[in-house]
Phi, psi and omega in degrees: 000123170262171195257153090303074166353303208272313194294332179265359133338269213293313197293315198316337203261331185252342172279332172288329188287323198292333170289299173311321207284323199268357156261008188206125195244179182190137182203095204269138172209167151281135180307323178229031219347312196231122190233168203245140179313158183072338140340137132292142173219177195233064192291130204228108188259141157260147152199146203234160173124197200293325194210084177243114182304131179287135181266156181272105186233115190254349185235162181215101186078010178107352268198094202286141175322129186262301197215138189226172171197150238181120188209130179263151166197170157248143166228172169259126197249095176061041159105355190256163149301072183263158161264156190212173193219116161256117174271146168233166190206110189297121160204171200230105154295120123332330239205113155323141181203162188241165223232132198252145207265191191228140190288129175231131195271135160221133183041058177081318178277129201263097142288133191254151138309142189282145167281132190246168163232130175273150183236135168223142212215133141039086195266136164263107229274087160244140196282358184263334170283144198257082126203106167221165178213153196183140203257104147207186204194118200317346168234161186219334188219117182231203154251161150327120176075013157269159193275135167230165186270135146209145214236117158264099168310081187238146195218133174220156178277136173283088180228017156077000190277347177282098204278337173199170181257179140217115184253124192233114207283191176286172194209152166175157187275145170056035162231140184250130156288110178282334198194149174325178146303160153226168177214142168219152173240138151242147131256162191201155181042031192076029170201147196265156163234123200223121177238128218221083189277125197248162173212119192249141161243124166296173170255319219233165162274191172106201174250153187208171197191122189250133228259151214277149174282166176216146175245117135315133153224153171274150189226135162300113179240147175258119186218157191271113166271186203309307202295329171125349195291165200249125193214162163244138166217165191274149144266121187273130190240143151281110180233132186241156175269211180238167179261208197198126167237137138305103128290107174272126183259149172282132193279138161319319172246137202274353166258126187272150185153193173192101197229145168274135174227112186244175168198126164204161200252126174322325186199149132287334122218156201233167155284145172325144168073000194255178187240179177211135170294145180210106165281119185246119175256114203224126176245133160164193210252090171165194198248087189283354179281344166240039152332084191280160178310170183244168205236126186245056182293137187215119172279355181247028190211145150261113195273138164234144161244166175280173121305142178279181200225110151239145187217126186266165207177147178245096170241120207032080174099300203268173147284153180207158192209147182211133201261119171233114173224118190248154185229152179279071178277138167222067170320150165244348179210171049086123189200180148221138206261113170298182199275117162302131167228161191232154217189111170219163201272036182353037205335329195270306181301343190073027180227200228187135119198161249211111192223145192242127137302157175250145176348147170240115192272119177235108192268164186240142182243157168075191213242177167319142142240118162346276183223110183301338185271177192240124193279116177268121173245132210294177189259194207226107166306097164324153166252101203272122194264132179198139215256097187293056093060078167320320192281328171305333232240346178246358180265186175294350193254026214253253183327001152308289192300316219274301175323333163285330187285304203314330184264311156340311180288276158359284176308253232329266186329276189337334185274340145315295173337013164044033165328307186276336166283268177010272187285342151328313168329299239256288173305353184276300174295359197257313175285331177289030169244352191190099174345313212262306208267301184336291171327307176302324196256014182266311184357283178301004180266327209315300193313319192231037167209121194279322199282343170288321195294324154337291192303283216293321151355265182316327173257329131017281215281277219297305193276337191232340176274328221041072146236163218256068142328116175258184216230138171250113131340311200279314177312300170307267199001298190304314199269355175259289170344301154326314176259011195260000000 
């Protein structure tokens, strides 16, 4: 009788696997089937047998692994004694989703998981309950580029049980955070209160939607340890908020708002060659950030700007945002400075409108000067002449008399001394060290000189554009020197 080797391999190989199958099960479930958004659940696969491979599992419903943990145990099966394995795998859903099912190798042999569906629902607002948290917001419908308030509410019972928070704010697209938070707390009726105010610009039109916040809180438990003794430890509780939908309407205009506008100048008038500071100022409640700088052509003058400066701010409550763009004028003659205007969108009012500073008049007194600098000349020593006297020198007056000359002297040399380069010196070196005064002090030269006005370019261009420029030195030197 012959044998075939090989057929027989395959039964032997299909009588192991059928042994294995009938010693070994694989069974997948959820910690929980319906969670409340922001929730965590647990998917927890058992599997029994002899040689069980773990599965790799990184997304769980779409959904990323958060966490895995891995716990072995034994049971008895028809008298035998098997080993079994639970893997769990941690994730946070947003969204209902179905759990696809997943492969577990056990002794060689390929298991599949029952396919499960999660249900995820909603969190619901009851005021009675003592942990709640909640989304609301002064508006529900705006324009593109309006501001909204929206306030996170967390409210707990004073019962000593909270040992820490964890705050994890709202989250949404195409919303610009305008300014820090504020918080303000109170309590009232045996419950503490924290309210936590976001101030939002939409980017975009549409429906947006910002999506809910969560608190951890740790809560005081009382559990028993090995000895049996009584311990406290934290239990972490979720309190998820509601989310918050948005309508954005597209605005008439790209600036939004209710805005205030000034402008003023250090002096109306000045002398030729000197310059006058010009401050532009804009106050108001709307999306002042997108403000473009203003522009100051003047054909008699040479102008430099600024980068504008802006900073938002929370005063009583409300937002407030303030626009600064400061400017150099260096007239050559007698001007006016035209009107700035700024053309914005009212949301409350439903209109447009356009609001101006008024002219600024700058008279320049005296004429062009060529050439601003100013020349320093040491001063001019006298020659103190003095008729020496053998006989004084044996009278009370002799050392009187020696001691004027001897001071005499003194001075003399000191009036030798370059006192004022020395402090030329001394102040020269404190402006190449810093641009910005290089600049104040080339200014008045720019109107009668081309090579001051390069240097003042350039830095100009280096200190209020940030470009990364270099500066000739060697040039500045000259041209300060000149004005010191």
């Amino acid at each position: 009788m012959t044998i075939n080797l090989g057929r027989l391999s395959v039964i032997i190989l299909i009588i192991v696997a059928i042994t294995a199958s009938l010693r070994s099960d694989v069974t997948a479930k959820l910690s929980r089937n319906t969670i409340t958004k922001g929730d965590s659940v647990e998917l927890i696969i058992t599997a029994s047998g002899e040689n069980i491979e773990q599965p790799n599992v990184i997304k769980v419903g779409g959904f990323s692994v958060e966490g895995t943990a891995t716990e072995n145990f034994f049971h008895s099966y028809n008298g035998d004694i098997r080993r079994g394995y639970k893997f769990r795998y941690g994730f946070t859903p947003d969204r209902s989703t179905v759990i696809d099912p997943i492969e577990v190798i056990i002794d060689g042999v390929p298991h599949l998981t029952e396919r499960i569906e999660l249900k995820v629902i909603e969190p619901t607002y009851n005021p009675q309950d003592p942990y709640t948290l909640r989304v609301v917001s002064d508006k529900s419908e705006l324009y593109r580029g309006e501001t909204v308030r929206v306030d996170i509410e967390y409210k707990e019972i004073q019962n000593g049980s909270v040992l820490d928070r964890k705050y994890a704010p709202p989250k949404g697209e195409n919303l610009w955070l305008k300014t820090n938070t504020d918080v303000s707390q109170f309590q009232k009726s045996g419950y503490n209160f924290i309210t936590i105010s976001y101030f939002f610009t939409p980017q975009k039109s549409g429906d947006l939607v910002i999506d809910s916040a969560k608190m951890r809180v740790a809560l005081r438990e009382n559990q028993r340890d090995t000895f049996g003794f009584f311990i406290q430890s934290p239990k972490w509780k979720n309190i998820i908020s509601n989310s918050l939908n948005l309508k954005v309407k597209e605005s008439p205009k790209k600036i939004v708002g209710d805005y205030e506008i000034k402008v003023a100048v250090d002096s109306d008038e000045v002398e030729a060659n000197k310059p006058v500071n010009l401050t532009l100022e804009i106050r108001g409640n709307g999306n002042i950030e997108d403000i473009e700088p203003f522009k100051l052509p003047i054909n008699s003058a040479t102008v430099y700007e600024e980068k504008p400066s802006i900073e938002h701010r929370i005063e009583n409550g409300k937002y407030m945002g303030y626009f600064k763009q400061k400017f150099v004028v260096i007239p050559t003659q007698s001007l006016t400075i035209d009107s700035f205007e700024l053309i914005y969108f009212n949301p409350k009012e439903q209109s447009s409108f356009s609001i101006k500073t008024e002219p600024i008049k700058i008279k320049v007194i005296g004429k062009m000067v060529k050439d601003s600098s100013l020349k320093v000349e040491k001063g001019v020593s006298k020659d103190n002449s003095v008729t020496h006297n053998d006989n004084l020198f044996n009278s009370n007056y002799g050392y009187l008399i020696l001691s004027f000359v001897l001071g005499s002297i003194i001075t003399f040399i000191a009036t030798l001394i370059p006192w004022t380069k020395i402090r030329k010196l001394n102040i020269l070196r404190k402006i190449y060290k810093n641009d910005r005064e290089s600049l104040k002090m080339i200014l008045p030269a720019v109107s009668s000189s081309d090579e001051a006005y390069s240097i003042a370019d350039t830095l100009s261009r280096k200190i209020y554009r940030g470009e990364n420029i270099k500066v000739d030195r060697k040039r500045l030197k000259q041209i300060v020197k000149r004005a010191v």
